[in-house]
N, C-alpha and C positions, 0 to 999 in steps of 0.2 A: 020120175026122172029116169032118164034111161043110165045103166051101169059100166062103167070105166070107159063115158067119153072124158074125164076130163086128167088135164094135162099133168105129168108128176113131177112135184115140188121137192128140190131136196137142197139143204145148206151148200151155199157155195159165195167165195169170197171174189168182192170187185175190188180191183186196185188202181188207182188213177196214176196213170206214167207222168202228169205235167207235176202231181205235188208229193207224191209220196205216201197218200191216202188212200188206205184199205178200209172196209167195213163188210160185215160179215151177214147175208139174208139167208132167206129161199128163191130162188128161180128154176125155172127150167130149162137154163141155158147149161149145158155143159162143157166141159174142155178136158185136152189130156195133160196140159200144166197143172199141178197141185202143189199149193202150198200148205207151211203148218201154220196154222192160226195160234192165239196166246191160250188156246185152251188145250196144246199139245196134241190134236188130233187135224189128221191134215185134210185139205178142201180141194176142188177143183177153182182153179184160179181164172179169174174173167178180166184183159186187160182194157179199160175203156180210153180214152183222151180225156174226156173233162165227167166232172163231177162238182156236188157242194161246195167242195174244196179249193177248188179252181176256175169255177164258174163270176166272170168277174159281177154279175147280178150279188150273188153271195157272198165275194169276198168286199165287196164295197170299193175297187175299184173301178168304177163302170167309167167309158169316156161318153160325156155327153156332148152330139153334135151341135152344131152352131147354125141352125136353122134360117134362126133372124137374119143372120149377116146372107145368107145364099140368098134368098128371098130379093134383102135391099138388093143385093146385087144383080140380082135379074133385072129387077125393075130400072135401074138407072140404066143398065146396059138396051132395055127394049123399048126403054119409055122418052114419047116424039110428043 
């Protein structure tokens, strides 16, 4: 394997703006925002939209479309 292609990992916190949800990895995205995490040492901070937290799959409010009724309703509107 060839030596230092590959990309460098270091702790850094994602914060979702819809809920209020941080969690803390590695990436190798970086930013000039830092925050302090609850272990008193501070991170570079990554702002996303959605996450686990807010994602309505995972929070369990998914809206589910109403397929059947489009359907009939084509067919009576096309159907001679």
């Amino acid at each position: 394997m060839k030596a230092d292609i590959h990309p460098n990992y270091k702790a850094v916190v994602f914060q979702d703006l819809s809920s209020d949800f941080a969690f803390l990895t590695r990436s190798t995205l970086s930013s000039k925002e830092t925050v302090k995490w609850e272990d008193g040492n501070e991170y570079p901070l990554i702002k996303i939209d959605i996450s686990s937290a807010s994602h309505p799959f995972y929070t369990g409010k998914q809206k589910v479309m109403d397929t059947g009724g489009r359907v009939d309703r084509f067919r009576k509107r096309y159907a001679k």
